[in-house]
DRENVEXMI-981995 format. One record per residue (C-alpha): residue in one letter; x negated, y negated, z. Coordinates in Angstrom, 3 decimals. Layout:
# DRENVEXMI-981995
+---+----------+----------+----------+
| r |       c1 |       c2 |       c3 |
+---+----------+----------+----------+
| A |        X |        Y |        Z |
...
+---+----------+----------+----------+
***
This chain:
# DRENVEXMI-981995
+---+----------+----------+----------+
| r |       c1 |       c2 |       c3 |
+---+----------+----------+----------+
| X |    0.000 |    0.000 |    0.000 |
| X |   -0.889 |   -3.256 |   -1.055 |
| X |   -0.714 |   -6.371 |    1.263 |
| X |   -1.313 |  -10.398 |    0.326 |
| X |   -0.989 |  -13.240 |    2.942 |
| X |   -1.265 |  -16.616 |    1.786 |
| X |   -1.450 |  -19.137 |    3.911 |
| X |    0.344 |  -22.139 |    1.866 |
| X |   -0.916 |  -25.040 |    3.787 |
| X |   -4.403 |  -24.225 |    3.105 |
| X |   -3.933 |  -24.386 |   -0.479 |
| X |   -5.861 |  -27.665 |   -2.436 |
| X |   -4.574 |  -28.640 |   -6.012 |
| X |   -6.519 |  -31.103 |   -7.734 |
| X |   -3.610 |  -33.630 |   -8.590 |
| X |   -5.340 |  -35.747 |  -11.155 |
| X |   -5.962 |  -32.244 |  -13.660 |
| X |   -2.492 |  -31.494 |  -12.920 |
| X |   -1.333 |  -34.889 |  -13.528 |
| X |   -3.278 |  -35.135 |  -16.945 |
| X |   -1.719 |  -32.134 |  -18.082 |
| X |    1.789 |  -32.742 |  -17.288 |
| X |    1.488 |  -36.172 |  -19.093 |
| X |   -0.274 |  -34.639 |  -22.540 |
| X |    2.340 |  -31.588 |  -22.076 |
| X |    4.869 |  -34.385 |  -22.231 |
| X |    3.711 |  -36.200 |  -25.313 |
| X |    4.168 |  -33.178 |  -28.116 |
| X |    8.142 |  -32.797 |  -27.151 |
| X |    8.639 |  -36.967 |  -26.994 |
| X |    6.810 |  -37.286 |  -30.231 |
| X |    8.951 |  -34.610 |  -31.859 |
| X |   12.042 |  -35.851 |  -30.621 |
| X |   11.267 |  -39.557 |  -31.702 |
| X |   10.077 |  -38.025 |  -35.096 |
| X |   13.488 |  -36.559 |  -35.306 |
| X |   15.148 |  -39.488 |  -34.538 |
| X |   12.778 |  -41.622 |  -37.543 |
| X |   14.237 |  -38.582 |  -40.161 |
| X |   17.772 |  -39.042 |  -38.983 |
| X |   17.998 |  -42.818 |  -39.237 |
| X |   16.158 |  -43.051 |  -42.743 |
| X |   19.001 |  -40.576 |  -44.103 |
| X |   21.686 |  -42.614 |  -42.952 |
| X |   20.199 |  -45.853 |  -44.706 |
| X |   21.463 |  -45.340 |  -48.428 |
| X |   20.624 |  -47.538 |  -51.591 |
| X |   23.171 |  -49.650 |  -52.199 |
| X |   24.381 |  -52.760 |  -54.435 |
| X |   26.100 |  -55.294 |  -52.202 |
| X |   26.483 |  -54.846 |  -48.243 |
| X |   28.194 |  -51.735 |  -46.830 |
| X |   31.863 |  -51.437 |  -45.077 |
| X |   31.861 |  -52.409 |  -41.618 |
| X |   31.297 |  -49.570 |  -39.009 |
| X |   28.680 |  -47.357 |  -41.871 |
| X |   25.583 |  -47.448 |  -42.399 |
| X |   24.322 |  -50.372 |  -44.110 |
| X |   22.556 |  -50.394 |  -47.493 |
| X |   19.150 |  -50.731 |  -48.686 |
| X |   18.150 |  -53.053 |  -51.169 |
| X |   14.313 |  -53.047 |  -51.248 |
| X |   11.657 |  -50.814 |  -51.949 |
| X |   11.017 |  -47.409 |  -49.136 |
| X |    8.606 |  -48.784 |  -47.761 |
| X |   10.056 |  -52.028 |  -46.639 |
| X |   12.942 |  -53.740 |  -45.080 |
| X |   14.740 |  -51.471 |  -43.082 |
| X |   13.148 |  -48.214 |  -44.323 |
| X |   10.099 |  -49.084 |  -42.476 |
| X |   10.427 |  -47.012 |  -39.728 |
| X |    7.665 |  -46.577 |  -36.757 |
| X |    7.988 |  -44.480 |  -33.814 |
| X |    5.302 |  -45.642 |  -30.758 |
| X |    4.451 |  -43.218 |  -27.792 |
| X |    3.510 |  -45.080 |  -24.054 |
| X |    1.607 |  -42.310 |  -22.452 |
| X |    0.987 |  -44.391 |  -19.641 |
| X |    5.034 |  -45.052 |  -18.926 |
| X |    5.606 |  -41.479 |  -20.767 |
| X |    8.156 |  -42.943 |  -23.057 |
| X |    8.607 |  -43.813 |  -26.647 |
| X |   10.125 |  -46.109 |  -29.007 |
| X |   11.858 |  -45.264 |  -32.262 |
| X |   13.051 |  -48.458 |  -34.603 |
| X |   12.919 |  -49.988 |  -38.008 |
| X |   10.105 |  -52.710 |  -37.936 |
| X |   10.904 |  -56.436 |  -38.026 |
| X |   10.209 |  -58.173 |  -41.402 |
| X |   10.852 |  -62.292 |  -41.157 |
| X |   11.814 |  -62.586 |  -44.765 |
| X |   15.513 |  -62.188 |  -43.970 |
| X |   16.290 |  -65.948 |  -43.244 |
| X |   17.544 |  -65.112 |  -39.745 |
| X |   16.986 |  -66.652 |  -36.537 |
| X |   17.963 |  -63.140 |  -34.768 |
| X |   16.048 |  -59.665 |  -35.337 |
| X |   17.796 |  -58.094 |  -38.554 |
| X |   17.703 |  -54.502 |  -37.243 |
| X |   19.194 |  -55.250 |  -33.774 |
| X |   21.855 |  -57.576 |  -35.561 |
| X |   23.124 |  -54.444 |  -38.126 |
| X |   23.310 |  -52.327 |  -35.030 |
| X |   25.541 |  -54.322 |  -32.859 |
| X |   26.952 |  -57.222 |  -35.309 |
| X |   26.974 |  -60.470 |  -33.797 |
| X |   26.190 |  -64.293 |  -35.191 |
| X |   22.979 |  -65.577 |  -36.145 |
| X |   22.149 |  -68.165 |  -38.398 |
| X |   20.900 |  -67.594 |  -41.628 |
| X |   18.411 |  -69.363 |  -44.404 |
| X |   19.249 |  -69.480 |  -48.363 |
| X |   16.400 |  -67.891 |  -49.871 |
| X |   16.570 |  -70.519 |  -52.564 |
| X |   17.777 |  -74.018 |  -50.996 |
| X |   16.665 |  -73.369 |  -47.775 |
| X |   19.905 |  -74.341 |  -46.426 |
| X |   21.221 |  -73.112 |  -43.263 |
| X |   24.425 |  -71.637 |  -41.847 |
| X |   25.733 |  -69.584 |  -39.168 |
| X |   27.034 |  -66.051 |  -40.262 |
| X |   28.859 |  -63.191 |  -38.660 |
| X |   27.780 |  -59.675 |  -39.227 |
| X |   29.768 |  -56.631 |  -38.203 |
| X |   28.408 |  -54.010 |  -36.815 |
| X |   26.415 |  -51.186 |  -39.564 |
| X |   24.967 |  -48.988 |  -36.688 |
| X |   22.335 |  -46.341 |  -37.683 |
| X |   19.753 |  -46.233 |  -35.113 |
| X |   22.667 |  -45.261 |  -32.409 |
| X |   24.438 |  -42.713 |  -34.626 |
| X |   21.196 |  -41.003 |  -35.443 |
| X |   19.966 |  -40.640 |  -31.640 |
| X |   23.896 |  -39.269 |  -31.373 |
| X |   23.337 |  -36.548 |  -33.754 |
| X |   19.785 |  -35.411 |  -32.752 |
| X |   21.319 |  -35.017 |  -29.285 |
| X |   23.717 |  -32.703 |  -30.754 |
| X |   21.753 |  -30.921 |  -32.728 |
| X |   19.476 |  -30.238 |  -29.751 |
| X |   16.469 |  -32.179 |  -31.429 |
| X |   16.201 |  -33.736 |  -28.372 |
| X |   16.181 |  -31.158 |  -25.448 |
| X |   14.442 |  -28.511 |  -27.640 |
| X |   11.207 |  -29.422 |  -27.894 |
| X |   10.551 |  -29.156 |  -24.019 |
| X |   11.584 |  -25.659 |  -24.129 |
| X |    8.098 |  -23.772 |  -22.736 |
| X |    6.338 |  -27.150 |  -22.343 |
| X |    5.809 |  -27.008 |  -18.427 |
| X |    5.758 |  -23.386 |  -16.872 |
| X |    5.223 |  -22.143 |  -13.225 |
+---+----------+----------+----------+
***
C-alpha cells in the first residue's frame, strides 16, 4: 500500500511564472475571438451605391482597404483585453467619429467635400460592429477558444 501526505501550507509557487503564463495563455483565445469578430464585421459591410436602409448594415463606397473596411484588432496584455473596430479616417467631413456615428446614429455636423460648407445632419443608426460581436457570441467564437487554455 501506497501512502502520500502533503502538507499544503508548506507548499511555495513562484507567482510571477504562474502569472506570466496565465497572461500569454490568455492572449491566443482573446486574439482569436477579436479576429473573429474583424471577419464578422467586414461581411456585414457590403458595396453599395447610395447609403443603406436604416437599421442594416451600411454600405461601402471606397476601396477594401479604406474607409470602413479598415479594420484593426489591438491586444492590451498588460489590462488582458482587446479592441476590435474599423479605424478612423478624417476625410468624412464630420466633426464626430464616422464609425461610432453608423453604429448608434446620432447628429454631427458635416463638411461638403466641394464648398466646404457646413451643416448639421442626422444619421440613423447602420450597426455592424454590435451585430457582429452578437453573432460570434452565438456561434461560440467567443467562449471557444478558451476551451483547454488554463488546466489544473
Amino acid at each position: 500500500m501506497f501512502e502520500f501526505d502533503l502538507q499544503v501550507d508548506q507548499i511555495e509557487f513562484d507567482h510571477q511564472v504562474i502569472e506570466r503564463a496565465t497572461k500569454k495563455a490568455a492572449q491566443r483565445p482573446i486574439e482569436a475571438a477579436l479576429g473573429s469578430v474583424k471577419e464578422r464585421m467586414l461581411d456585414r459591410l457590403r458595396p453599395g451605391d447610395g447609403p443603406s436602409r436604416p437599421g442594416d448594415s451600411p454600405n461601402v463606397h471606397v476601396s477594401a482597404n479604406a474607409g470602413l473596411r479598415d479594420i484593426m484588432l489591438a491586444y492590451d496584455s498588460q489590462a488582458q483585453s482587446g479592441v476590435v473596430g474599423s479605424v478612423l479616417h478624417n476625410d468624412s467631413g464630420s466633426d464626430q467619429p464616422l464609425p461610432g456615428l453608423l453604429e448608434d446614429g446620432g447628429t454631427a455636423t458635416m463638411r461638403h467635400k466641394k464648398n466646404g460648407k457646413k451643416r448639421r445632419v442626422r444619421i440613423a443608426p447602420r450597426p455592424y460592429a454590435g451585430p457582429s460581436f452578437d453573432d460570434a457570441i452565438q456561434a461560440g467564437e467567443i467562449a471557444g477558444p478558451w476551451e483547454g487554455e488554463i488546466t489544473g
